[in-house]
ZAZARO-779357 format. One record per residue (C-alpha): y, z, x. Coordinates in steps of 0.05 Angstrom, whole numbers, plus 5000, padded with zeros to 4 digits. Each point is the difference from the previous one (the first is absolute). Layout:
# ZAZARO-779357
ATOM   north     up   east
ATOM       Y      Z      X
...
//
This chain:
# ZAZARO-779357
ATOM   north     up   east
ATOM    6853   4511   7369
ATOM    4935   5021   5038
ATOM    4963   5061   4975
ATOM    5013   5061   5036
ATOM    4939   5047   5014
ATOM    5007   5064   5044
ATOM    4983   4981   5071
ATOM    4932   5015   5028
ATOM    5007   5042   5052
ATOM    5019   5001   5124
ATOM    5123   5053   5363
ATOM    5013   5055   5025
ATOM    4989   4979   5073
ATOM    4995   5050   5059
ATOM    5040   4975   5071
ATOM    4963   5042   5053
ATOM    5038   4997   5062
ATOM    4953   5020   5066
ATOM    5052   5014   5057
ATOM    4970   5022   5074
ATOM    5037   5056   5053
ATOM    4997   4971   5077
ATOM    4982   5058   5042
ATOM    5042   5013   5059
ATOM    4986   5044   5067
ATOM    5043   5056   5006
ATOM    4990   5014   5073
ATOM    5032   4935   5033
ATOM    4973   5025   5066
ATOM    4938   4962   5024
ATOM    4946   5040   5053
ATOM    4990   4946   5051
ATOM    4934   5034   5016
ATOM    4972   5013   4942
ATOM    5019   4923   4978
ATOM    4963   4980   5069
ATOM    4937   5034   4987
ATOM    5001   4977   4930
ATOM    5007   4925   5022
ATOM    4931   4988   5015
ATOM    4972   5031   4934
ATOM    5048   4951   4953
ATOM    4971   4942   5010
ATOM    4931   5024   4971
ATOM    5037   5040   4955
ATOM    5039   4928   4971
ATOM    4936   4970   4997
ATOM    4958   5045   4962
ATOM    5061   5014   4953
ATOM    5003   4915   4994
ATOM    4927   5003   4976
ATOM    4998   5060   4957
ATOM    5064   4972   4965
ATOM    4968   4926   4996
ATOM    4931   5045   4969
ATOM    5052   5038   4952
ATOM    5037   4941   4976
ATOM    4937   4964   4991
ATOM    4982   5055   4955
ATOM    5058   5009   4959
ATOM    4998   4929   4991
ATOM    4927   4998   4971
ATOM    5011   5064   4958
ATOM    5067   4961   4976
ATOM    4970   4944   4981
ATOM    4948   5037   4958
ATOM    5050   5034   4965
ATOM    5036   4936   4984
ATOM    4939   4971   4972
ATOM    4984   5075   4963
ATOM    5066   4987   4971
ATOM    5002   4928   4976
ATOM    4930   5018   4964
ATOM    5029   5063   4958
ATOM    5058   4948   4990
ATOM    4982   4956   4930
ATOM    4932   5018   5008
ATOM    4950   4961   4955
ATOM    4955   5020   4956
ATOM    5050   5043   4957
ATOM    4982   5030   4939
ATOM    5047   5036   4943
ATOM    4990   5018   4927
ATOM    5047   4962   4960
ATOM    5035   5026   4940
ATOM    4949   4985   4960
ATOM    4953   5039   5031
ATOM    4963   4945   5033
ATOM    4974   5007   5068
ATOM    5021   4937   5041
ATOM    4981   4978   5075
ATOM    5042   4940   5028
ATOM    4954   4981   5055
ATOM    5045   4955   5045
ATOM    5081   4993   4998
ATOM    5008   4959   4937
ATOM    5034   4934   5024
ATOM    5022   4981   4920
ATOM    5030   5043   4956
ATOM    5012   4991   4920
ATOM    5047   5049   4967
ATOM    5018   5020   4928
ATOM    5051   5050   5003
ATOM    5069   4986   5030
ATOM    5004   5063   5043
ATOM    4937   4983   5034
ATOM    5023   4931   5022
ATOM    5072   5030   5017
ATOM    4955   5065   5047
ATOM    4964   4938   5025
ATOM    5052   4957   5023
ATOM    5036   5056   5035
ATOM    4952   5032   5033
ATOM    4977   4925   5036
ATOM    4937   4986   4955
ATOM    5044   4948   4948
ATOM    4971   4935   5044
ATOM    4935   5017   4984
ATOM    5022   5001   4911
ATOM    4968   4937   4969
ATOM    5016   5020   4940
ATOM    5050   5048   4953
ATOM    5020   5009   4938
ATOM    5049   4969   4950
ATOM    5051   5060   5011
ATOM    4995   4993   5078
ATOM    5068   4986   5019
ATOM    5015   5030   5063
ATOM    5013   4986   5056
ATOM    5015   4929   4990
ATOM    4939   4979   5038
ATOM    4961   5032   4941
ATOM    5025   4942   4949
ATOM    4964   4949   5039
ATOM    4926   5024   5003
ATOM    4951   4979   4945
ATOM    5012   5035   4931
ATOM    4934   5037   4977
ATOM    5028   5030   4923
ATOM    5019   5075   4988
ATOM    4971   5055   4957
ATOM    4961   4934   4981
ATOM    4972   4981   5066
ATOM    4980   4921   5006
ATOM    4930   5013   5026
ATOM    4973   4928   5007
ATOM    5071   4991   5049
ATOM    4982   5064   5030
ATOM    4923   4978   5020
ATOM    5024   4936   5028
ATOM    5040   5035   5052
ATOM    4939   5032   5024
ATOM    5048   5059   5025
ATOM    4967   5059   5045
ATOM    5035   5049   4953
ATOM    5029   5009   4934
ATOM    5056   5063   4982
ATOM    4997   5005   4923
ATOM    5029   5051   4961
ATOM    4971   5061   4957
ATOM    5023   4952   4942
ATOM    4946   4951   5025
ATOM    4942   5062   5003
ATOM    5012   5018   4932
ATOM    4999   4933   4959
ATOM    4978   4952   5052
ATOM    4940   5023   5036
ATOM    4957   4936   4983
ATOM    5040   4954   5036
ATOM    5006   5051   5056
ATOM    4925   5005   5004
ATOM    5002   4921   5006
ATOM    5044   5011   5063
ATOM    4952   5043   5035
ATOM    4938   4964   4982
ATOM    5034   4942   5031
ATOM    5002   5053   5066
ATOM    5087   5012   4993
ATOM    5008   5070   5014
ATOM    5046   5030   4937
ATOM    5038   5054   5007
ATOM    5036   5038   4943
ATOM    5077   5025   5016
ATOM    5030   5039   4954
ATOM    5073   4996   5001
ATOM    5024   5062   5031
ATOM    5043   5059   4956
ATOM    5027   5026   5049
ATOM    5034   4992   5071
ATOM    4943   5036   5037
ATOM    4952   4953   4960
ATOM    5030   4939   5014
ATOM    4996   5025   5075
ATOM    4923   5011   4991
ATOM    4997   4928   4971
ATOM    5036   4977   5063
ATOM    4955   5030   5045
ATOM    4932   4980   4969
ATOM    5017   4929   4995
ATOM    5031   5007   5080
ATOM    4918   5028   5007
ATOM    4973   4943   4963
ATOM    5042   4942   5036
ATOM    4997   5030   5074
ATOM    5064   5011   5002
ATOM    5012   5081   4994
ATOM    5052   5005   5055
ATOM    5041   4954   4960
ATOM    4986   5039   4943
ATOM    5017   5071   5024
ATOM    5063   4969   5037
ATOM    5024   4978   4924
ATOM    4977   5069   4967
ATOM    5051   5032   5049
ATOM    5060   4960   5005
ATOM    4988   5004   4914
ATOM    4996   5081   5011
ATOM    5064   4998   5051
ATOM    5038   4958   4953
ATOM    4986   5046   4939
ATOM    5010   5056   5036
ATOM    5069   4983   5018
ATOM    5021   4974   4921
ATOM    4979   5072   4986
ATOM    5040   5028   5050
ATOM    5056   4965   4965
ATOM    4977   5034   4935
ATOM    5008   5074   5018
ATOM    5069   4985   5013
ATOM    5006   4990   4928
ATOM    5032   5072   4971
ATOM    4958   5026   4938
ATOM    5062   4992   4951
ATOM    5006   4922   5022
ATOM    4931   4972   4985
ATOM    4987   4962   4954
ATOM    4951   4992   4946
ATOM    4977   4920   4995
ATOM    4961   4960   4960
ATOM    4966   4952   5025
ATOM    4966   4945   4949
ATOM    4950   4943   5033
ATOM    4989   4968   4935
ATOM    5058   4983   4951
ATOM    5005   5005   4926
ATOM    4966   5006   4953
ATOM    4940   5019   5036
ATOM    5042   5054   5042
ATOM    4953   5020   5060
ATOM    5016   5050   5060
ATOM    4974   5040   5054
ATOM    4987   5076   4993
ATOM    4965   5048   5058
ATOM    4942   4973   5036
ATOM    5029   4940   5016
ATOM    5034   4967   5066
ATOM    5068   4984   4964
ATOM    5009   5081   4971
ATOM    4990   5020   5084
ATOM    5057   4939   5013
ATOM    5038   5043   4952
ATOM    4985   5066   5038
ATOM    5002   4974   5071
ATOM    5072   4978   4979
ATOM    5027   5069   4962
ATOM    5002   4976   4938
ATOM    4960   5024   4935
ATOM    4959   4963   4957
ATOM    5018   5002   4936
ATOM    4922   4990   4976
ATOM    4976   5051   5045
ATOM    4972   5032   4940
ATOM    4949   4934   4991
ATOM    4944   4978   5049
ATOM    4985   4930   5025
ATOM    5030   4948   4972
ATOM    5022   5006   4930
ATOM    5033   4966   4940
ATOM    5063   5038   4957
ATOM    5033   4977   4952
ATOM    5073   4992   5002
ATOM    5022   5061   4956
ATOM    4952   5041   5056
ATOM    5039   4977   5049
ATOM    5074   5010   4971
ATOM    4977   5077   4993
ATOM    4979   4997   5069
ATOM    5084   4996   5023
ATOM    4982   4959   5069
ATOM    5062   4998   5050
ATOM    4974   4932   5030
ATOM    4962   4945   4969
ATOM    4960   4953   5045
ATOM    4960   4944   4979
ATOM    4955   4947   5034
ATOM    4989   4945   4958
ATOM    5060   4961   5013
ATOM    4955   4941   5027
ATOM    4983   4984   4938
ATOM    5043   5027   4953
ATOM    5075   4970   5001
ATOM    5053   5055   5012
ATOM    4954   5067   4984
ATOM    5064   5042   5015
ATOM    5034   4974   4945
ATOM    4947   5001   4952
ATOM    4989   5072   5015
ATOM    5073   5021   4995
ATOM    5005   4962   4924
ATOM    4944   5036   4983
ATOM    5008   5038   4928
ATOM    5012   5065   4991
ATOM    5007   5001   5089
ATOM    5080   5004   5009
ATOM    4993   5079   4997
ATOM    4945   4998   5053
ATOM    5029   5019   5074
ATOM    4978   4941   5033
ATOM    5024   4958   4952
ATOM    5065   5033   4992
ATOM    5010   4990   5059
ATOM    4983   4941   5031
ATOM    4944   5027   5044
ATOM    4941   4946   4981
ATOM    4967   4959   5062
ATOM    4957   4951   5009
ATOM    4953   5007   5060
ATOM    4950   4941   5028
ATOM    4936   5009   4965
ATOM    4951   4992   5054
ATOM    5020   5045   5051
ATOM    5011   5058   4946
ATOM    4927   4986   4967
ATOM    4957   4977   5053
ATOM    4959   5056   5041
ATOM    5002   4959   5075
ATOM    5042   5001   5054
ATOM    5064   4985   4967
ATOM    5004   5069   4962
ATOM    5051   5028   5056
ATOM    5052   4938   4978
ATOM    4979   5009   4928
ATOM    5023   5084   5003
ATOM    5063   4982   5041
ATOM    5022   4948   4950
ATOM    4991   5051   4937
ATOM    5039   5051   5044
ATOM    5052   4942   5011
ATOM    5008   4998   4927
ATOM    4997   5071   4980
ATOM    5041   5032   5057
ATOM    5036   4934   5032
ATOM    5056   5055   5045
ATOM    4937   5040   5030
ATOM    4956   4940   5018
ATOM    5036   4941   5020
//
């Protein structure tokens, strides 16, 4: 069984219809003199209207074009420069063509917001999309560097895991002139959105970026929608466990998962912990959960079961009865652009009548 560590944390669009009115004459009557006397002038009138319109559209047409080209400047405009999560002040000079990521959620933001082409390189855990499998495999929390350097890539995305006990080998990337920027996985939905939008700065592709922020917003917004249907008396209290035993691990406040578990109307049953935490299993029996949901199931064979033959369990409610789920690891734990499927999926399991 693999070791288990806590996780190291991640349109709207506007139709404008234009319609015109056609201006009619309400006097159908026509003064034959008045349209005789005017004859002579319309001529000259038609032809100076003909060249102040040509002068006009000439005009609009020049100022148009200007704009466009304002426009497509402010639009992925290079040299950009951010302060990383580390702290560090970094200027990507041109639109990096090759891309080398460590974290999963980075190469999943990547792929769909249209930079993925340009990854040369991810990490072991990449596993999504599909197309993610097939690029060159650079390590993990232990980063191949010698792989990385013979890439050459324009930029790397390492993790605040990497700043802290790898900052040597990061050096070594810049020296060799790879711009290396430091993601820290995201806590929270409103910091994975801020994630989303820096790398949609750093890759050109912001429009992309702020398109995926708000179909993520509008899809969240409508799960808790769902939620506040929920009456007070019939929400539940859940557990949720990421790790399994005997090194019990959870998510408390200030984390992504504990707002799934609000944005759905249920309560947390570690509320009364922060981050991500480890219990032990006589904490948790005192805790009473209503619903137990797990995510390890990828790697551990049946975790339902094991959790409902747990000792001294049989009098906890979950247990009792029959209220334990398993839920796909990734999309629960992962702060990218899957955390909308990841929170309908929990609320699948927790309240499968409201949110089907």
């Amino acid at each position: 069984m693999k070791k288990m560590t806590a996780p190291l944390l991640l349109s709207a669009a506007l139709i404008i219809s234009a319609c015109g009115t056609e201006g009619n004459n309400e006097n159908g009557n026509t003064n034959t003199d008045n349209q005789e006397a005017n004859e002579d002038t319309t001529g000259n009138n038609e032809a100076a209207e003909d060249e102040e319109g040509a002068a006009n559209n000439t005009e609009n047409n020049v100022s148009n074009e200007e704009q466009n080209d304002e426009d497509n400047e402010t639009a992925g405009e290079f040299p950009v420069t951010i302060t990383d999560n580390a702290g560090n002040e970094v200027t990507i000079d041109e639109e990096p063509e090759t891309i080398v990521t460590l974290q999963p959620s980075d190469t999943e933001i990547l792929f769909e917001i249209g930079a993925g082409d340009r990854l040369v390189g991810v990490s072991e855990y990449c596993n999504y999309p599909e197309e993610a499998l097939e690029i060159e495999n650079v390590g993990a929390q232990d980063m191949d560097l010698e792989r990385i350097l013979s890439l050459e890539p324009d930029m790397a995305l390492v993790s605040d895991y990497h700043a802290s006990s790898h900052d040597d080998s990061l050096e070594q990337l810049r020296d060799a002139g790879i711009d290396v920027v430091v993601v820290r996985n995201a806590e929270s939905f409103e910091g994975t959105y801020d994630t989303i939008e820096t790398l949609g700065m750093l890759t050109g592709t912001e429009e992309n970026a702020e398109e995926l922020i708000a179909e993520m917003e509008s899809g969240m917004e409508e799960l808790a929608e769902l939620g506040e249907t929920i009456d007070e008396e019939e929400r539940k209290r859940v557990w949720v466990e990421v790790a399994p035993s005997p090194d019990i691990f959870t998510t408390g406040t200030g984390t992504f998962m504990h707002e799934m578990l609000e944005t759905i109307g249920a309560e947390n049953a570690a509320e009364e912990h922060e981050g991500w935490v480890n219990l032990t299993e006589e904490e948790i029996v005192t805790l009473e959960p209503d619903t137990i949901v797990t995510t390890y199931g990828y790697y551990v064979e049946d975790p339902q079961e094991e959790v409902m033959n747990r000792d001294g369990w049989s009098d906890v409610p979950a247990v009792a009865n029959e209220d334990v789920h398993d839920v796909q690891s990734d999309i629960v734990t992962r702060s990218g652009p899957r955390l909308v499927e990841g929170t309908r999926a929990v609320a699948e399991a927790v309240y499968p009548d409201v949110f089907e």
